[in-house]
KOLDOGU-86640 format. One record per atom (N, C-alpha, C, CB): residue in one letter; residue number from 1; atom name; z, x negated, y. Coordinates in steps of 0.05 Angstrom, whole numbers, plus 5000, padded with zeros to 4 digits. Each point is the difference from the previous one (the first is absolute). Glycine has a CB too. Layout:
<r resn="a" resi="NUM" name="CA" z="Z" x="X" y="Y"/>
...
END
This chain:
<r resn="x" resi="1" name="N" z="5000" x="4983" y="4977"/>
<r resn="x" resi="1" name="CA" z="5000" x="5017" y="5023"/>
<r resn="x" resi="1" name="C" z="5000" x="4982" y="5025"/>
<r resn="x" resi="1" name="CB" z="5024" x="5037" y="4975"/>
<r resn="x" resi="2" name="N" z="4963" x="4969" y="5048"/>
<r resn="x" resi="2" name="CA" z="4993" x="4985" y="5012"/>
<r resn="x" resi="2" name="C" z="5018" x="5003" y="5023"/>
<r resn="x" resi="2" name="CB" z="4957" x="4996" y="4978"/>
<r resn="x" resi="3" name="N" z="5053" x="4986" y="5043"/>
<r resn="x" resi="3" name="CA" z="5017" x="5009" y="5017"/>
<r resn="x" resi="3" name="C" z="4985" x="5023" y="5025"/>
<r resn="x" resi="3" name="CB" z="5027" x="4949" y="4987"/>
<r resn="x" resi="4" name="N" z="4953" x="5051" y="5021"/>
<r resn="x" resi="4" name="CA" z="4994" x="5035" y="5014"/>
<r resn="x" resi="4" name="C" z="5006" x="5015" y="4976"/>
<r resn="x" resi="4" name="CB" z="4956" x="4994" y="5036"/>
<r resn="x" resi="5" name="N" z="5035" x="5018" y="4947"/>
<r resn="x" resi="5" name="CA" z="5011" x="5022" y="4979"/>
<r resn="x" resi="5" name="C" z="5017" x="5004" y="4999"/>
<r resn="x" resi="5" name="CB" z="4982" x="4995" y="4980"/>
<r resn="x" resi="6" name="N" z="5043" x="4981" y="5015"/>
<r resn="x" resi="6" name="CA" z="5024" x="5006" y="5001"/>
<r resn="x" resi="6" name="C" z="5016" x="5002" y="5024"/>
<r resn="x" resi="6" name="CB" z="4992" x="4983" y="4962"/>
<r resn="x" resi="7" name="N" z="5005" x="5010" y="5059"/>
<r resn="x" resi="7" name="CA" z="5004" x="5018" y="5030"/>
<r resn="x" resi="7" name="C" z="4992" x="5028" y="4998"/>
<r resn="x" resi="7" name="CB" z="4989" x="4960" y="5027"/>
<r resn="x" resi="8" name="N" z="4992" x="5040" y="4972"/>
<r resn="x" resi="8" name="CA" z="4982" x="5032" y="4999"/>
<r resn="x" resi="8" name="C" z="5014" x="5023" y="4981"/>
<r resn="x" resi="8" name="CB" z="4951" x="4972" y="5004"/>
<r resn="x" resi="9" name="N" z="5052" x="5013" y="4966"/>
<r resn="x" resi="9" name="CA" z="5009" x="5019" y="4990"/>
<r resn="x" resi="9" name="C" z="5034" x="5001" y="4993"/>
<r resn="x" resi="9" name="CB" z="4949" x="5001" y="4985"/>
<r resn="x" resi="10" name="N" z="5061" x="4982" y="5043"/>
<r resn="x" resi="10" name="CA" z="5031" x="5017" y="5007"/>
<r resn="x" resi="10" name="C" z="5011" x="5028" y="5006"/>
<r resn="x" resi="10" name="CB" z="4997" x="4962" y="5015"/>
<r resn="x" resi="11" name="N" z="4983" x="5049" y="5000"/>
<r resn="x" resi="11" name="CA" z="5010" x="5029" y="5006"/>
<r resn="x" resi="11" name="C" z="4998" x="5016" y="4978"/>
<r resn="x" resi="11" name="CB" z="4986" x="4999" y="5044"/>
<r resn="x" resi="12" name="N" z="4996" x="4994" y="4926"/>
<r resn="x" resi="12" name="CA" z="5005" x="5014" y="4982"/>
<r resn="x" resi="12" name="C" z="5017" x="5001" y="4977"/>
<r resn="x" resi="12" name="CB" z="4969" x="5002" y="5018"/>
<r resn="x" resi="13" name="N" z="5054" x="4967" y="4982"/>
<r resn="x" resi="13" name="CA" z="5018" x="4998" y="4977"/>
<r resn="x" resi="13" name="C" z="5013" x="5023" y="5005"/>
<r resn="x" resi="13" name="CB" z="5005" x="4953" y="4992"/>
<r resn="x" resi="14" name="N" z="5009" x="5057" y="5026"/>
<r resn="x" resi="14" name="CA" z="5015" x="5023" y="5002"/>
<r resn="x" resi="14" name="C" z="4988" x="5017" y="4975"/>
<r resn="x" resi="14" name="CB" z="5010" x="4997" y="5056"/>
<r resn="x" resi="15" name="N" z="4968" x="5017" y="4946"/>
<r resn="x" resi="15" name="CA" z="4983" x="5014" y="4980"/>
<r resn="x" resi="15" name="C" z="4996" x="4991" y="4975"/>
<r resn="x" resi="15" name="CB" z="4981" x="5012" y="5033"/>
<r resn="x" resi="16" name="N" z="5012" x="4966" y="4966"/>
<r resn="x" resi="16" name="CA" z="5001" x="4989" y="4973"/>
<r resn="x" resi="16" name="C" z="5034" x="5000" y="4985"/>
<r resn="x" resi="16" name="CB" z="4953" x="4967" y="5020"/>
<r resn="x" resi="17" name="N" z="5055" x="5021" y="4988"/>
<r resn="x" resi="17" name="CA" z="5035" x="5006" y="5001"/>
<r resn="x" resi="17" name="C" z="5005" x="5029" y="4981"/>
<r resn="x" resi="17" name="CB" z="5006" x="4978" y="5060"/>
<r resn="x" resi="18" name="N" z="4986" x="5040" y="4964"/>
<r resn="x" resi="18" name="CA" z="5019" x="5026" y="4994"/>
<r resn="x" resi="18" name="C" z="4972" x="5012" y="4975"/>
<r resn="x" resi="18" name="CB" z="5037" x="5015" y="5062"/>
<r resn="x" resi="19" name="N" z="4939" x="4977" y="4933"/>
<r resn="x" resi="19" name="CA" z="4987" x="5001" y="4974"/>
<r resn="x" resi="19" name="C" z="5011" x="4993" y="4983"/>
<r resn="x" resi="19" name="CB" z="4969" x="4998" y="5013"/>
<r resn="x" resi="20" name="N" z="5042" x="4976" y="4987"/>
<r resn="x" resi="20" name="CA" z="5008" x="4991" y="4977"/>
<r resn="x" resi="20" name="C" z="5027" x="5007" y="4987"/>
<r resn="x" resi="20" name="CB" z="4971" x="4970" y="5015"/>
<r resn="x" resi="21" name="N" z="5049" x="5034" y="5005"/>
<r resn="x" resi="21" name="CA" z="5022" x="5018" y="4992"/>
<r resn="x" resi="21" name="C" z="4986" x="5031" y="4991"/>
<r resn="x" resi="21" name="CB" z="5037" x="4972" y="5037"/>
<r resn="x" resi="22" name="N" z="4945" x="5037" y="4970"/>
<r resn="x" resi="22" name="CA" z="4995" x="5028" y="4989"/>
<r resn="x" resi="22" name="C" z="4989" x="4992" y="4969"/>
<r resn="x" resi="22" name="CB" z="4987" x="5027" y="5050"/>
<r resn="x" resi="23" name="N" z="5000" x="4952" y="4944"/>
<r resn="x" resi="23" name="CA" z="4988" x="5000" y="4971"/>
<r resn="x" resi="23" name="C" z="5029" x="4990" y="4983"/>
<r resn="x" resi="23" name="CB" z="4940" x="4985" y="5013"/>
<r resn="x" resi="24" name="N" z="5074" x="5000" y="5005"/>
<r resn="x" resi="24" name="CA" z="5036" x="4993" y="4982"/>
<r resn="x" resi="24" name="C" z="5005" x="5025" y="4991"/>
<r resn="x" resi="24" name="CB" z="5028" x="4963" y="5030"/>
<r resn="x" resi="25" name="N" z="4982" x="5054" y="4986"/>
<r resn="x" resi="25" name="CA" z="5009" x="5024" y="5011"/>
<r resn="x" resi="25" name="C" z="4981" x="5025" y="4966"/>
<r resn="x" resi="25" name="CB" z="5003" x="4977" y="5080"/>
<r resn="x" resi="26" name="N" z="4978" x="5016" y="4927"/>
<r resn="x" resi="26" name="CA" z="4980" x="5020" y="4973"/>
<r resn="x" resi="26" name="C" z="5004" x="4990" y="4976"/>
<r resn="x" resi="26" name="CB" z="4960" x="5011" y="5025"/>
<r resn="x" resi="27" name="N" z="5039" x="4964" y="4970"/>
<r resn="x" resi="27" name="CA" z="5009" x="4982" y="4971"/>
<r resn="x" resi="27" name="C" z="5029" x="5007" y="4994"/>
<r resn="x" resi="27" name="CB" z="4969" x="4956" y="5010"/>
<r resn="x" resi="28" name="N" z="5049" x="5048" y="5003"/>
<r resn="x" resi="28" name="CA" z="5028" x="5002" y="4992"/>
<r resn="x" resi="28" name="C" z="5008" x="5031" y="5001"/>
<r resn="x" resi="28" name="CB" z="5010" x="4950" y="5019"/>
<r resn="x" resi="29" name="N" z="4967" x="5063" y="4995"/>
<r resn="x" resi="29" name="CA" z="5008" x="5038" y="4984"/>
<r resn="x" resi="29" name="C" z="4979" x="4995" y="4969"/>
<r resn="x" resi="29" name="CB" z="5001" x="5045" y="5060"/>
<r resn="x" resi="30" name="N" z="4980" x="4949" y="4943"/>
<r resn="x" resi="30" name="CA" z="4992" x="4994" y="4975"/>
<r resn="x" resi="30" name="C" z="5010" x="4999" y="4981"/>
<r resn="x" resi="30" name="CB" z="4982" x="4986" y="5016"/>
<r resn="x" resi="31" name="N" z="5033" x="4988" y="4982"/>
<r resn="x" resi="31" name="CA" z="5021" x="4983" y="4977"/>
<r resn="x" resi="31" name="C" z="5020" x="5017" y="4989"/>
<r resn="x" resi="31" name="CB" z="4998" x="4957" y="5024"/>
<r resn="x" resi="32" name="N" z="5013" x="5059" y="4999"/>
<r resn="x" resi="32" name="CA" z="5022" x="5016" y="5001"/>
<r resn="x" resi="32" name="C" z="4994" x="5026" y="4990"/>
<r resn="x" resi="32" name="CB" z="5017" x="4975" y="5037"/>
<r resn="x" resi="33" name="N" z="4961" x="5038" y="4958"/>
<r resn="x" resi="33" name="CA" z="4994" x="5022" y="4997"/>
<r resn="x" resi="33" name="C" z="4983" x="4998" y="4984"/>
<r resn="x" resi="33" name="CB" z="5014" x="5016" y="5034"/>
<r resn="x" resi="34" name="N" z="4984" x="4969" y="4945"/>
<r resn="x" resi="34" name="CA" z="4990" x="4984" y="4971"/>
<r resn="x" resi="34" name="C" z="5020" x="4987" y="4986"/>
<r resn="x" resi="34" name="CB" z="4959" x="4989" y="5018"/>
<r resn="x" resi="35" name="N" z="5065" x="5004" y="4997"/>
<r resn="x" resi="35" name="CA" z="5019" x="4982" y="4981"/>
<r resn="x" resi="35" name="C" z="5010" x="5017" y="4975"/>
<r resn="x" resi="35" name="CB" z="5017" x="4971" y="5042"/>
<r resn="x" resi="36" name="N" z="4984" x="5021" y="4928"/>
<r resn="x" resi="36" name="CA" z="5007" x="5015" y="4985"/>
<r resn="x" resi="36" name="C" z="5037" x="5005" y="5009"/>
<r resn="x" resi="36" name="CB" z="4953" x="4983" y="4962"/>
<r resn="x" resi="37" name="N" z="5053" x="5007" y="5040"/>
<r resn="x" resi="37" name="CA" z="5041" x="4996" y="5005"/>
<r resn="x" resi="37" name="C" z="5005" x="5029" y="5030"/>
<r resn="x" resi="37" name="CB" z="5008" x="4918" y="4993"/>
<r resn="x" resi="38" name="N" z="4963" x="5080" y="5025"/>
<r resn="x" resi="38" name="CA" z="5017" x="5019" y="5020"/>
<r resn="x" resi="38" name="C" z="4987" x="5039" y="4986"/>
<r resn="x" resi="38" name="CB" z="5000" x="4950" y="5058"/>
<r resn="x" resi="39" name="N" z="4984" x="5045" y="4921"/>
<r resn="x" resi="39" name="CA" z="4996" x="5029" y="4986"/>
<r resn="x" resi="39" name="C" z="5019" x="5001" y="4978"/>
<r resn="x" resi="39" name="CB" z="4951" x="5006" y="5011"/>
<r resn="x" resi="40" name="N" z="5052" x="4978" y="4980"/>
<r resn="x" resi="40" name="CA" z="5036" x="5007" y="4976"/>
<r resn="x" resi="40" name="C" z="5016" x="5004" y="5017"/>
<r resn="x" resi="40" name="CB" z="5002" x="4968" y="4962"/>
<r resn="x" resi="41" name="N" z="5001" x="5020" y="5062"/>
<r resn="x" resi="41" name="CA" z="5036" x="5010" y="5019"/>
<r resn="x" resi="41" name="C" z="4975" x="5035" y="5004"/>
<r resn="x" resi="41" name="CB" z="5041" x="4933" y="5051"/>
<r resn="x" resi="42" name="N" z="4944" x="5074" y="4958"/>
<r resn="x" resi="42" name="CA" z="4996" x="5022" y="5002"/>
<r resn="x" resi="42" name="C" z="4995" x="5018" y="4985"/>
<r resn="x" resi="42" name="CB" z="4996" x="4982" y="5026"/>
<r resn="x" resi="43" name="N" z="4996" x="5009" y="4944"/>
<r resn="x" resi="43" name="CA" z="5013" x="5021" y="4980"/>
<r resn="x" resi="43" name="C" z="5023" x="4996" y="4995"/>
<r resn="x" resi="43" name="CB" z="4968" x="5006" y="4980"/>
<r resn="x" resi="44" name="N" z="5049" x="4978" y="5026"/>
<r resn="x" resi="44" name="CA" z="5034" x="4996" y="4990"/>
<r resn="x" resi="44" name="C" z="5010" x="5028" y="5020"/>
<r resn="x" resi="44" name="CB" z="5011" x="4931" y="4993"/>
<r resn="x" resi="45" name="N" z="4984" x="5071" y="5033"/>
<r resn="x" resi="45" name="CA" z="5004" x="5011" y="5021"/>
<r resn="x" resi="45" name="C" z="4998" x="5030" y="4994"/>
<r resn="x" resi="45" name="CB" z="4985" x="4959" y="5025"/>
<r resn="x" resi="46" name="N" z="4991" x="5050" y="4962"/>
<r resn="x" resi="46" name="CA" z="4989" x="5023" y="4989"/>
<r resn="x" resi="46" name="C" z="5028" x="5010" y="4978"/>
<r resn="x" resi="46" name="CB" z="4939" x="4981" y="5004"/>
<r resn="x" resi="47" name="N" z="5057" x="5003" y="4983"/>
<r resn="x" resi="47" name="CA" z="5010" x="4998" y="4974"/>
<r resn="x" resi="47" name="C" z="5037" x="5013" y="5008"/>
<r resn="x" resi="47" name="CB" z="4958" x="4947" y="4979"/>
<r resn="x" resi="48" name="N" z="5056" x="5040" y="5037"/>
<r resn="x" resi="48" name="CA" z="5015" x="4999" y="5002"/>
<r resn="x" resi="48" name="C" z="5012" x="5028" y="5022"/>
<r resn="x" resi="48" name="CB" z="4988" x="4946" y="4981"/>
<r resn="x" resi="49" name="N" z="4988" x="5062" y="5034"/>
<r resn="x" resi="49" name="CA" z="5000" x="5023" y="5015"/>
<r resn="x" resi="49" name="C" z="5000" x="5027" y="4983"/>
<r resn="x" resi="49" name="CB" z="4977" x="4973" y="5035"/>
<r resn="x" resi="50" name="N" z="5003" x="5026" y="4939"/>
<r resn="x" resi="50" name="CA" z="5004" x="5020" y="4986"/>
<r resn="x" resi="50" name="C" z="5023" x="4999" y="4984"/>
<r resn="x" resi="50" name="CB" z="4957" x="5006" y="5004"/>
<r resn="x" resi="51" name="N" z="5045" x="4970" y="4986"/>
<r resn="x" resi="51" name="CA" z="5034" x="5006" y="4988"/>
<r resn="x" resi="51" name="C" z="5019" x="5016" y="5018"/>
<r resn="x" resi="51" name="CB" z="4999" x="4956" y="4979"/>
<r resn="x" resi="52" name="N" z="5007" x="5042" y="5044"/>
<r resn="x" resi="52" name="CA" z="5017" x="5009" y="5025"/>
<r resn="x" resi="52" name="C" z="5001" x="5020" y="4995"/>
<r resn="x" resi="52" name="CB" z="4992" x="4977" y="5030"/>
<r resn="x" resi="53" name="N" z="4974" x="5042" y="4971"/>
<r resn="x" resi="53" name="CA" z="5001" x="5027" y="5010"/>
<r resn="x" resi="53" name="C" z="4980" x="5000" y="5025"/>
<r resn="x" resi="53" name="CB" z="5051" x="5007" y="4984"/>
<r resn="x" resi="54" name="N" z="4943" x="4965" y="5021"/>
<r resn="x" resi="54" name="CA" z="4985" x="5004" y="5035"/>
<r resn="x" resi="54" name="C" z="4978" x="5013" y="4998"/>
<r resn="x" resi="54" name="CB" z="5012" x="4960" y="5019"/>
<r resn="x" resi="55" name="N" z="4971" x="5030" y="4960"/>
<r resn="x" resi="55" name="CA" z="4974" x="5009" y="5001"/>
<r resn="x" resi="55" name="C" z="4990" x="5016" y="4972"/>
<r resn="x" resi="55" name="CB" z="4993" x="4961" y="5034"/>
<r resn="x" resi="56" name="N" z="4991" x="5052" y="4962"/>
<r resn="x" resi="56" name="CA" z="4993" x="5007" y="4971"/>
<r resn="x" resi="56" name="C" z="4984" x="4992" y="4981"/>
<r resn="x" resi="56" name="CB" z="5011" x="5027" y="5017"/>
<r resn="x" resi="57" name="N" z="4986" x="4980" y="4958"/>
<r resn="x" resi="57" name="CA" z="4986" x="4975" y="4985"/>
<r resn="x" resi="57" name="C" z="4966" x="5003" y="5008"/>
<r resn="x" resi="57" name="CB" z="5040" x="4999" y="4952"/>
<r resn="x" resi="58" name="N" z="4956" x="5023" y="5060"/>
<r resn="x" resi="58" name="CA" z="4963" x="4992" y="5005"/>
<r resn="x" resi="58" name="C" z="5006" x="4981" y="5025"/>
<r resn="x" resi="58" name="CB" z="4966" x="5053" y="4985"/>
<r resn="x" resi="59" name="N" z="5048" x="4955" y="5048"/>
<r resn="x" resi="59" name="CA" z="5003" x="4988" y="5009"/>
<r resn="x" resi="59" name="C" z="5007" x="4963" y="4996"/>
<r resn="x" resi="59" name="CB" z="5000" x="5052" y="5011"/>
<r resn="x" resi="60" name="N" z="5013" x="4935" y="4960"/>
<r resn="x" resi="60" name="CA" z="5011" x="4988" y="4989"/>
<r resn="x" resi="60" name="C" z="4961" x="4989" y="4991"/>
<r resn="x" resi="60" name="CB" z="5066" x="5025" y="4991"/>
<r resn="x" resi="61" name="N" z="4924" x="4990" y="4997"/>
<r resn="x" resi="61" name="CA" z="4977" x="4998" y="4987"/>
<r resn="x" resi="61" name="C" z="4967" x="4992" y="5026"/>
<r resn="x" resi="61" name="CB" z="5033" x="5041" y="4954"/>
<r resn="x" resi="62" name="N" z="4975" x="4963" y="5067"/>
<r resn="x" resi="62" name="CA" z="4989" x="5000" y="5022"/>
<r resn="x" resi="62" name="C" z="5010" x="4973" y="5012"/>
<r resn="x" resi="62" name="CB" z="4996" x="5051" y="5003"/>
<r resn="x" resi="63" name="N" z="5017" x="4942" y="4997"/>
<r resn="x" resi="63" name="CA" z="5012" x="4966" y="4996"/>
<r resn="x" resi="63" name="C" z="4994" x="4986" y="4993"/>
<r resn="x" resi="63" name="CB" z="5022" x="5006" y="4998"/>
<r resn="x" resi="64" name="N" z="4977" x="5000" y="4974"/>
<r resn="x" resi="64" name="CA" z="4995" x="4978" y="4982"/>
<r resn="x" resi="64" name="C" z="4963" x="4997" y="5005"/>
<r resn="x" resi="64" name="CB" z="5049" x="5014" y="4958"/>
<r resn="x" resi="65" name="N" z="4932" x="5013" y="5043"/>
<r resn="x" resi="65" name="CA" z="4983" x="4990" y="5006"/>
<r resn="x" resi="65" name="C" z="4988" x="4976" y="5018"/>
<r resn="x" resi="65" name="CB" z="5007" x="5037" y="4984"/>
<r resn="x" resi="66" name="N" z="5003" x="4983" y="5033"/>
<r resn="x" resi="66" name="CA" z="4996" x="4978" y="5034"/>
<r resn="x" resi="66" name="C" z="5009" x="4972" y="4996"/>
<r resn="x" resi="66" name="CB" z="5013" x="5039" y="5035"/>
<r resn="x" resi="67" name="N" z="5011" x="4954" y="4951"/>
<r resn="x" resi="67" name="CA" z="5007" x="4972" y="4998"/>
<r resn="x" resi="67" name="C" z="4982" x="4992" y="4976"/>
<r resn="x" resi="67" name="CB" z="5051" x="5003" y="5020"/>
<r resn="x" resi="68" name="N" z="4943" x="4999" y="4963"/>
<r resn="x" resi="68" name="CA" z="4986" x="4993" y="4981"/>
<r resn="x" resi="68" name="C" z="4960" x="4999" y="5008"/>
<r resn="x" resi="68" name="CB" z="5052" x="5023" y="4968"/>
<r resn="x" resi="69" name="N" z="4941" x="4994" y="5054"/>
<r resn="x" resi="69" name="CA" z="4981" x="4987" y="5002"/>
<r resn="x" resi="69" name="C" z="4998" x="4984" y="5024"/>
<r resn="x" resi="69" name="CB" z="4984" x="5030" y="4973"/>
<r resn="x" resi="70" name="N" z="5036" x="4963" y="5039"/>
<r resn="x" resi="70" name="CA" z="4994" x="4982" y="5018"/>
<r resn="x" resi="70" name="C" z="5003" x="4981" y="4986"/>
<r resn="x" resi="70" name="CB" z="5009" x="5018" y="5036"/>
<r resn="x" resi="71" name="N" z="4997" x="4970" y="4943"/>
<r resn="x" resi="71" name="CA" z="5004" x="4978" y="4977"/>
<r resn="x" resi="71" name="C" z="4972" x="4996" y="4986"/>
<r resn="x" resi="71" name="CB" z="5051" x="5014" y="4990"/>
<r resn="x" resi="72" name="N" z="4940" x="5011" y="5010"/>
<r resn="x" resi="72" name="CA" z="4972" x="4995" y="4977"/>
<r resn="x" resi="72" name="C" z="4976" x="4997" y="5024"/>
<r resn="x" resi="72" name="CB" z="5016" x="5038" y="4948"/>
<r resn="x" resi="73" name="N" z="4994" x="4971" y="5069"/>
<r resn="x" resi="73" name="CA" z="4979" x="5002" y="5027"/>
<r resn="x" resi="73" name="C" z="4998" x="4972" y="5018"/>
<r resn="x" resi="73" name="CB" z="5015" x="5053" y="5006"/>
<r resn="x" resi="74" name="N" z="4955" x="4934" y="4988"/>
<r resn="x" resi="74" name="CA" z="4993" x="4965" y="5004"/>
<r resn="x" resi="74" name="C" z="5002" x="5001" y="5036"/>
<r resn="x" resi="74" name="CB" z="4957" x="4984" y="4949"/>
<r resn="x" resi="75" name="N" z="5056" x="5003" y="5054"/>
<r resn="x" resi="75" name="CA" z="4996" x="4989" y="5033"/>
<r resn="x" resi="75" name="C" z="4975" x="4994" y="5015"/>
<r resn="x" resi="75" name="CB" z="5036" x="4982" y="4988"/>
<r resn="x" resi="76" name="N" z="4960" x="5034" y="5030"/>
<r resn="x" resi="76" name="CA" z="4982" x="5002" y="5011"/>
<r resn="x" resi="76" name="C" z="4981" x="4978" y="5008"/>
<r resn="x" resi="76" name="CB" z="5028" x="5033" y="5007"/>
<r resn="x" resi="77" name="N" z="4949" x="4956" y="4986"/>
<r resn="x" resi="77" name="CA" z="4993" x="4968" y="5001"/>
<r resn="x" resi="77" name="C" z="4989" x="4999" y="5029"/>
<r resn="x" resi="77" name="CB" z="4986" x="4989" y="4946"/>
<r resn="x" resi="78" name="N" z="5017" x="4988" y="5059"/>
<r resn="x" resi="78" name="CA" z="4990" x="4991" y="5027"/>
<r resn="x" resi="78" name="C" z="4993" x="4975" y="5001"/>
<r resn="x" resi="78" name="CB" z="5025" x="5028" y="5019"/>
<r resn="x" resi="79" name="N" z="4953" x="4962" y="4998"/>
<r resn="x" resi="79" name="CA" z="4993" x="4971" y="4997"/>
<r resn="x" resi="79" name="C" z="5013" x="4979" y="5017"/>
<r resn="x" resi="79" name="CB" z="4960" x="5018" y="4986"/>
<r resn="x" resi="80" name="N" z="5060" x="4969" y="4999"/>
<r resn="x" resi="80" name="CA" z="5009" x="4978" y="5017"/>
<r resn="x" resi="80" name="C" z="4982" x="4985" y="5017"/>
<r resn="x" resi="80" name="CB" z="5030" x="4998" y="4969"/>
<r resn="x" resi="81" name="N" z="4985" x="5003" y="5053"/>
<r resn="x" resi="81" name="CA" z="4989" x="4977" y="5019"/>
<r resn="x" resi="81" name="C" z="5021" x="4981" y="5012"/>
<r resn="x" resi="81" name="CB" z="4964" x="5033" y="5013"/>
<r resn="x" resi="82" name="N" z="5022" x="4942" y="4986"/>
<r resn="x" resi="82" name="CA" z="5019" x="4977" y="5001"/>
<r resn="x" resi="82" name="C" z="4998" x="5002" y="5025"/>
<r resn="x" resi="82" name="CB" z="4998" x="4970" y="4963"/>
<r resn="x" resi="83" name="N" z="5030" x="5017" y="5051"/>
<r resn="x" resi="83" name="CA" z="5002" x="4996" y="5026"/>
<r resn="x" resi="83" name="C" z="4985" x="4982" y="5026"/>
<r resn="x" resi="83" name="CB" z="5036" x="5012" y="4973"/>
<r resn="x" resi="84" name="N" z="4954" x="4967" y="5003"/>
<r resn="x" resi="84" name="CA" z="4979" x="4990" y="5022"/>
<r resn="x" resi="84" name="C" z="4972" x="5008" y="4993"/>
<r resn="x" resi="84" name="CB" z="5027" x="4959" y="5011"/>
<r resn="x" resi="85" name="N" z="4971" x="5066" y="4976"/>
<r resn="x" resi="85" name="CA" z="4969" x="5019" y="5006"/>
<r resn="x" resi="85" name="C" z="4994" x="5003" y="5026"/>
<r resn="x" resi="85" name="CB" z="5005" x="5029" y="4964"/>
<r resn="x" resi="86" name="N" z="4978" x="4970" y="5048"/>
<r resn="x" resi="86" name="CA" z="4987" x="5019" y="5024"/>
<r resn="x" resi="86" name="C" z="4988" x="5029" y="4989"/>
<r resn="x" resi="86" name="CB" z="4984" x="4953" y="5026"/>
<r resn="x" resi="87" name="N" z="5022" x="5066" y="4999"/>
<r resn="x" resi="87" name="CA" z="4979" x="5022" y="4984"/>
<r resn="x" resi="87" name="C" z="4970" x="4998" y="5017"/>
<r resn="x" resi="87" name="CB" z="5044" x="5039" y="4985"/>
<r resn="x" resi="88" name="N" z="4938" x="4967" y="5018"/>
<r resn="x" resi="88" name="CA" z="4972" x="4998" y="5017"/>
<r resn="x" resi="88" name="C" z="4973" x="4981" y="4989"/>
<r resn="x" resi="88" name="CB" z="5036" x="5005" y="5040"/>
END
């Protein structure tokens, strides 16, 4: 990078910046909403509500779906781009 470019393209790290916290930011709901450990605490959760009384067993059964296909359900793909890509 040449030193004009890199003068020039000061006013846009700000932007680049707060891009790159947004793609952090999408990888880590990802991870989190694919991890097998946080859909067992949410059938444990289920599980443990219908024991109570809280909820009933279809409601109980409506649970288990939703947590179970966000487990079987592949993460949305996207094409990495390395940080010293340009786009244009």
């Amino acid at each position: 990078m040449g030193l004009l470019s890199g003068i020039l393209g000061l006013p846009l790290a700000p932007v680049r910046g707060v891009l790159a916290l947004g793609e952090l930011i999408q990888r880590r709901v990802d991870e989190e909403l694919h991890d097998p450990a946080s859909v067992r605490r949410e059938l444990e959760a289920a599980e443990q509500a219908r024991a109570a009384g809280e909820i009933s067993a279809e409601e109980e059964a409506e649970a288990q779906q939703r947590a179970l296909s966000r487990l079987t359900a592949s993460p949305p793909s996207r094409p990495v781009r390395r940080s010293d890509e340009r786009e244009g």
